[in-house]
C-alpha positions in Angstrom: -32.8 151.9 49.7 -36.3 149.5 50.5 -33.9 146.8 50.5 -31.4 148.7 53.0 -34.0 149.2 55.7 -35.3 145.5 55.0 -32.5 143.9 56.0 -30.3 146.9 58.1 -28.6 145.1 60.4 -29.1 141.4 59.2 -25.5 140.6 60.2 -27.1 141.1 64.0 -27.9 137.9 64.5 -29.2 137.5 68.3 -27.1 134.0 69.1 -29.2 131.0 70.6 -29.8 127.9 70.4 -31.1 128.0 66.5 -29.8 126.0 63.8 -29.8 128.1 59.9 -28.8 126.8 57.1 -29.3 127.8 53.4 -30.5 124.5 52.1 -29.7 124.9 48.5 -29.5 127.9 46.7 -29.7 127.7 42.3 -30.1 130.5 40.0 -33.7 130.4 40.4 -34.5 130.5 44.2 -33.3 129.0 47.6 -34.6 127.0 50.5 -33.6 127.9 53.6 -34.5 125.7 57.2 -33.9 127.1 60.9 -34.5 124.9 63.6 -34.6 125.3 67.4 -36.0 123.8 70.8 -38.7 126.5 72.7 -39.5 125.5 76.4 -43.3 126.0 75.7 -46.0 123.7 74.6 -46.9 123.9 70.8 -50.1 125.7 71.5 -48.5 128.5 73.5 -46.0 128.9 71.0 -48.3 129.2 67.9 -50.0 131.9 70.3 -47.0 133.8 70.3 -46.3 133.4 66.2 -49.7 134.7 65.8 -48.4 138.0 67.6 -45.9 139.4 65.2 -45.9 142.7 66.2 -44.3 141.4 70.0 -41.4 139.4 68.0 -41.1 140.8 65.0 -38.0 142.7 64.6 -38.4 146.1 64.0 -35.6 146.8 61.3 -37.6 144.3 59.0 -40.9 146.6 58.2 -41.7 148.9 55.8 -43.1 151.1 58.7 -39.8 151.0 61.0 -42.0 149.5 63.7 -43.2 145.7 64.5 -46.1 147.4 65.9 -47.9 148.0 62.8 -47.9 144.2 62.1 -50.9 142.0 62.2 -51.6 138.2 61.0 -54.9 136.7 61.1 -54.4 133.5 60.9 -57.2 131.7 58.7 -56.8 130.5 55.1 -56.6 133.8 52.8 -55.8 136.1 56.0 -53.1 138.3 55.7 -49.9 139.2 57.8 -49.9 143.0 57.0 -48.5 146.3 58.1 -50.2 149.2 58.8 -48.1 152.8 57.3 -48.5 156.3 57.3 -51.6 158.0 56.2 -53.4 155.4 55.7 -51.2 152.6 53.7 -50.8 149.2 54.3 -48.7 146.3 53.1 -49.3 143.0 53.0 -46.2 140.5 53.2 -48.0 137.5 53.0 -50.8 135.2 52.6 -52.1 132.6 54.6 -52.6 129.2 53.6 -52.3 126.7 56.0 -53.4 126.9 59.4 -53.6 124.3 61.9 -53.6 125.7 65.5 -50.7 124.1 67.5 -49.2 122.3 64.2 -48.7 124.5 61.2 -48.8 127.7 59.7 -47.7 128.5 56.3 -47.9 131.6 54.6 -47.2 132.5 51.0 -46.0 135.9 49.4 -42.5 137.7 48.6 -40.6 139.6 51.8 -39.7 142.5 52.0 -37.2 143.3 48.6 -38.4 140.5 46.6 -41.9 142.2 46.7 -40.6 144.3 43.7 -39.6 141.4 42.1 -40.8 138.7 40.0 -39.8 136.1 43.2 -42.6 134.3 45.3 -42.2 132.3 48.2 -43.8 129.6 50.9 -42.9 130.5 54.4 -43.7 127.4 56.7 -43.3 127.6 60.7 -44.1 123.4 62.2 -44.5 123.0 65.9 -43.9 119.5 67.5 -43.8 118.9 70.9 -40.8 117.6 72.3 -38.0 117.0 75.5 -41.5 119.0 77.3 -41.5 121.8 74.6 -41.4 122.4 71.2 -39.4 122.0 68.4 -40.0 125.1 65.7 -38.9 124.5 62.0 -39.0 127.1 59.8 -39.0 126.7 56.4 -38.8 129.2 53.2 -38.5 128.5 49.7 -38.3 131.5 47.3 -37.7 131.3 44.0 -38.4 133.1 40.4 -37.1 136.1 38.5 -34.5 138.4 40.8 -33.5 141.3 38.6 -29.5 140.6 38.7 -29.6 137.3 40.5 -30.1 135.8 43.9 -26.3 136.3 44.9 -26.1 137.1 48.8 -29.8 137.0 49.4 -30.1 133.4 50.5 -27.5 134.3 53.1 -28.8 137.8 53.8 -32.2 135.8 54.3 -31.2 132.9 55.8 -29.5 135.9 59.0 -32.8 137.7 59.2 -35.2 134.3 59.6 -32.7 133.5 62.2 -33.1 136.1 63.7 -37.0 136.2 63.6 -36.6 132.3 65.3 -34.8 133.4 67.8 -37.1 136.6 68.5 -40.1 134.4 68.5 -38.6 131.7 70.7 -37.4 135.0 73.2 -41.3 136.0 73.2 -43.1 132.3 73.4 -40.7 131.5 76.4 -41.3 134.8 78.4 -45.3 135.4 77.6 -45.7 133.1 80.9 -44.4 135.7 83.0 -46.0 138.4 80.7 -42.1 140.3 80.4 -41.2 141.6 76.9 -37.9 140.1 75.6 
């Protein structure tokens, strides 16, 4: 069911200017690499990344709502959900941070938390053609109780979307609207 909410709707994929691709895929994990062009500087677009809970999609929390997400973005800080009564989850871990360059994060998403699967989740900003250019990258890989199969493509959809959400959000924070 936790893997149902996770990833309802993950054939939704919001169409832009992105480029996904499941890099390689083995028995024993998958890379995965989305790229696309954000008309913001680097800095205002690792401003936005550090605001998950005004990009994040919604249908890919524990809580049913992007608003219970946080990410403090120093080595060891934590993107994490708030829940009910009290709880709290955290996706991932910080462990890279450069302002304006790099963050990467390291943990398991989602259904792989229940799993013996860990992964690197790496967002690099580089300024180009008077923007950015945002790579994501994710390698995940270790023990999946009855194999990968369709994950790598169920996750490679929902990081696409999250690019394309966070690209929506860096490029309208200027005139302060909510995409």
């Amino acid at each position: 069911m936790l893997k149902h909410l996770i990833f309802a709707g993950v054939c939704v994929y919001a169409a832009g200017n992105a480029r996904a691709a499941v890099v390689e895929s083995t028995p024993a994990g998958f890379s995965i690499e989305e790229k696309t062009h954000i008309g913001e500087s680097p800095s205002r677009v690792y401003a936005a990344l550090l605001e998950p809970a005004k990009w994040w999609n919604s249908q890919h929390t524990f809580s049913g709502s992007a608003a219970n997400l946080t990410l403090d973005a120093h080595a060891g800080g934590c993107l994490c959900e708030k829940l009910p009564d009290g709880g709290s989850v955290q996706h991932l871990t910080v462990i890279y941070a450069a302002p304006g360059t790099v963050l990467r994060l390291k943990g398991a998403l989602g259904p792989f938390q229940n799993q013996g699967v860990e992964g690197v989740l790496t967002f690099t900003l580089s300024p180009k053609d008077g923007g950015t250019e945002l790579i994501l990258q994710n390698n995940t890989g270790g023990f999946m109780k009855g194999g990968f199969g369709q994950w790598p493509a169920m996750a490679d959809q929902m990081l696409a979307d999250l690019v394309e959400r966070l690209k929506q959000r860096a490029e309208s924070a200027k005139t302060g609207s909510t995409k």
